[in-house]
N, C-alpha and C positions, 0 to 999 in steps of 0.2 A: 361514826359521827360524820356529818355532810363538810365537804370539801369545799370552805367560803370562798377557796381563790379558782374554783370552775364554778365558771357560769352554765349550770345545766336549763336550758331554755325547752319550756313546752310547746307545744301546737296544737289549738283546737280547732277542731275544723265543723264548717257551718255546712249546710243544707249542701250536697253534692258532693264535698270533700270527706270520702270514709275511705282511702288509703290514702297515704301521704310516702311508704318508701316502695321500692322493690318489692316480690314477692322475694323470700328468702333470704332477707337483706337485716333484716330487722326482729328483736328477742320480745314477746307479748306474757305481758303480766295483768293477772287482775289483782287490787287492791283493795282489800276488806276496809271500811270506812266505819267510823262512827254512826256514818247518815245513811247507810245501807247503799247495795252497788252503784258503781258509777255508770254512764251513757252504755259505753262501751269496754271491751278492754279496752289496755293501754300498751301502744307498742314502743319498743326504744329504739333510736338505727343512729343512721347518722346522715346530714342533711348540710349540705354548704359544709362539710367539714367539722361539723359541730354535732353535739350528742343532744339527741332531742326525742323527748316523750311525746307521745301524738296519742291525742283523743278526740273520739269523734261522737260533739254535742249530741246529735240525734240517736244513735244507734248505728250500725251499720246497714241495718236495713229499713234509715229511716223511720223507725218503730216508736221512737219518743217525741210526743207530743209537746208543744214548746212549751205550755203550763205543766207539763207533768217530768219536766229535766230536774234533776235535783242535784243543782249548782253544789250544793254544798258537799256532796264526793266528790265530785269528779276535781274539782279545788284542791280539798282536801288530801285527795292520792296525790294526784299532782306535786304535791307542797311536799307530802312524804316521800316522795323521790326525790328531791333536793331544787326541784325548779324555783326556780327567781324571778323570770320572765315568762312573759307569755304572747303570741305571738295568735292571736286569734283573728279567724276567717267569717264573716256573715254573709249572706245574700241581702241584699236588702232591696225594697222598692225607691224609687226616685218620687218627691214629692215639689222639685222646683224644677224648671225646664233646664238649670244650668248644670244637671246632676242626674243626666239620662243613660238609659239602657247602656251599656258596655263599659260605662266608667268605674275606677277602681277610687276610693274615699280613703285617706287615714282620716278616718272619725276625731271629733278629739270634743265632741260635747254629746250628753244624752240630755233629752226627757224623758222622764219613767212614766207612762201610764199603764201598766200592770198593777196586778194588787192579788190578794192572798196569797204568796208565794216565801217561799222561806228566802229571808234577803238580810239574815246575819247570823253570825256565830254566836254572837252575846245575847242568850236570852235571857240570864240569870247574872247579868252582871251592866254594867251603863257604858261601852265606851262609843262617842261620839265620832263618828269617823271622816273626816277633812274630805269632801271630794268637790269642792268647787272647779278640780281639771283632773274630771276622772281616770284618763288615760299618763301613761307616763311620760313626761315630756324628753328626757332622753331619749326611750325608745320609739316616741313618735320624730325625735331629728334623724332617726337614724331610718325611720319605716320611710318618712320623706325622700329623704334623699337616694335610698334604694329603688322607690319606686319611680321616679323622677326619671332614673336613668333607663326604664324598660323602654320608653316612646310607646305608652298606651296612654288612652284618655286616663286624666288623672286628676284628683283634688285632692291638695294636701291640708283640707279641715272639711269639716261636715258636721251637722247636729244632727242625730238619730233619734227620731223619737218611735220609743218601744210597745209595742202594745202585747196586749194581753193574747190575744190569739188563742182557738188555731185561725178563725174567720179572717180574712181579709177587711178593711173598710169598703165604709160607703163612701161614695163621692162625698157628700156634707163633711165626713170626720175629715176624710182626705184634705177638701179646703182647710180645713180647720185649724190644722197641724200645720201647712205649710204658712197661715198664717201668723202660728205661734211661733215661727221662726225656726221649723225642721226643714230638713234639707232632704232627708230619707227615712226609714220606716223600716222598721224590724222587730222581732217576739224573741230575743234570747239574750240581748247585751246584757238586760240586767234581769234578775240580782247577780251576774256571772261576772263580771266588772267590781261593782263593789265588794264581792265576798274573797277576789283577787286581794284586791288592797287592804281586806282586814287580816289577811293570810300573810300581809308583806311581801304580796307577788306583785311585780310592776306588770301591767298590760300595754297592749298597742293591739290596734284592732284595723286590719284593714278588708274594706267590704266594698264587695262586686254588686251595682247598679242591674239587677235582671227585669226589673219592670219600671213603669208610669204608677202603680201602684193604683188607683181608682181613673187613671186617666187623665192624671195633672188639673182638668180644670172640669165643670159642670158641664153636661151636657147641655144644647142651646132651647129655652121653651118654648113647645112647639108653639106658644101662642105672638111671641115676636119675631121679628121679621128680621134681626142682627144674626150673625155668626160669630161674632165675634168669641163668646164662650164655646163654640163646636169642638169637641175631643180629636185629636188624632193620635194617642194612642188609644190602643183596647185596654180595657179593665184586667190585671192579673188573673190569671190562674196557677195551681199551683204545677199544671203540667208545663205549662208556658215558662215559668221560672227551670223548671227541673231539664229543659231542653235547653236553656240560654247560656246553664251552670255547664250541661254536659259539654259545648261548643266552647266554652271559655274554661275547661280544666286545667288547660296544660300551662296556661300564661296562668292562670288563679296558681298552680304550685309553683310558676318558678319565680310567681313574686313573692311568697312568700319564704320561698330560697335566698333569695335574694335580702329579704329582711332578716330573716335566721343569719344571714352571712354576716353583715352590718348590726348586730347587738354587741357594744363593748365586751371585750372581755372579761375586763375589771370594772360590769356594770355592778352597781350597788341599787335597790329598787328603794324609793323611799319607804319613811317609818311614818306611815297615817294614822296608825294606833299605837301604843305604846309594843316594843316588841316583846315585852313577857306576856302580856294580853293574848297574841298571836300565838307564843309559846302554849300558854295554859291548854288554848283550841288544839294545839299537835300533840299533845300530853294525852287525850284524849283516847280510848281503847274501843276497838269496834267492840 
């Protein structure tokens, strides 16, 4: 039976992050699910001093498609190893000029525009799940103030608005979003956020700025005579991000070190659904 008075905290790691300890440092299990395999195995070590499962969203070789992740193992194991928190990594693109290339975001708002993706446990049953502040606000005081202290560029809020992917936007979606009041851009928050909190896992999510994402602003038309819309960043690509993550790995883990270090001990994650609900979903037999 799971040990309420340790806090076993997860790690999922986003586009570039597929190790997180030592080689030979750390014990790798895979965990049969209900929902069939997860991303990847799942290793356990230890990290800040703390016992922590690390899973890596894509694959390790990069292999899983952001629409084709199936949130609900890698959750799921997760949850059946006794995790509470979760301690997740994104790459995201920058979609407002104050939230550029190298900066690091504790997230703490989404918009979802993904669609046909499995994005709840309850298919056969109603329960409504709270997430007006989808991330957890303890371990986002605690991701704040961790990251606060590395002296890297930093924002401690951000809206991510999610897309469906694998394609990158157009310039037009790009404005579009940044209108709708995102701040960044990314294909895997959710349903991996919310299926968090129907499991009773608290989340904090913090994500590395690798791109302009379409280029912040419109290109200027060639038939006036203003610059004022001119790009000076280039448009993403996905090699361009996968070199920016490579250059920025070692500060990307030791913030997240850093935040594993700083999760309460005696964190408790809130109850967004009732917790026998949660239970029924663990009860569950691959």
């Amino acid at each position: 039976m799971e040990n309420e008075k340790t806090t076993t905290i997860g790690v999922i790691g986003g586009s570039g992050l597929y190790e997180l300890f030592e080689p030979g440092t750390a014990d790798e299990v895979d965990v049969p699910t209900p929902f069939g395999p997860t991303s990847s195995p799942i290793s356990i070590g230890t990290m800040s001093g703390r016992r922590v499962a690390f899973l890596t969203r894509h694959g390790r070789a990069h292999s899983v498609a952001p629409h084709r992740i199936e949130h609900r193992a890698n959750l799921w194991a997760l949850r059946s190893l006794g995790v509470r928190a979760v301690v997740s990594s994104s790459a995201v693109g920058g979609l407002h000029p104050d939230y550029a290339p190298g900066t690091f975001v504790v997230t703490d708002q989404l918009i979802d525009r993904t669609w046909g993706r499995a994005d709840t446990y309850f298919e056969d049953e109603v329960q409504h799940l709270s997430f007006a502040d989808p991330f957890d606000p303890v371990l986002r005081r605690a991701a704040i103030d961790a990251v606060a202290a590395l002296d890297v560029p930093f924002r401690p809020t951000g809206t991510c608005v999610v897309i469906q992917g694998p394609r990158f936007s157009s310039r037009a979606e790009s404005v579009w979003m940044r209108e709708a009041g995102g701040h960044t851009i990314n294909m895997t928050m959710t349903p991996e956020v919310p299926l968090a909190a129907e499991l009773g896992i608290g989340t904090v999510n913090l994500s590395f700025v690798t791109d302009a994402d379409a280029g912040l602003a419109p290109v200027t038309d060639e038939t006036t005579s203003t610059d004022a819309t001119t790009n000076t960043e280039a448009p993403v690509t996905h090699q361009a991000v996968m070199d920016r993550l490579a250059r920025a790995n070692e500060v990307i883990v030791r913030a997240i070190g850093s935040i594993v270090a700083a999760v309460p001990e005696d964190y408790t994650p809130r109850e967004l659904v009732p917790a026998s609900a949660s239970a029924r979903v663990m009860d569950l037999r691959p």
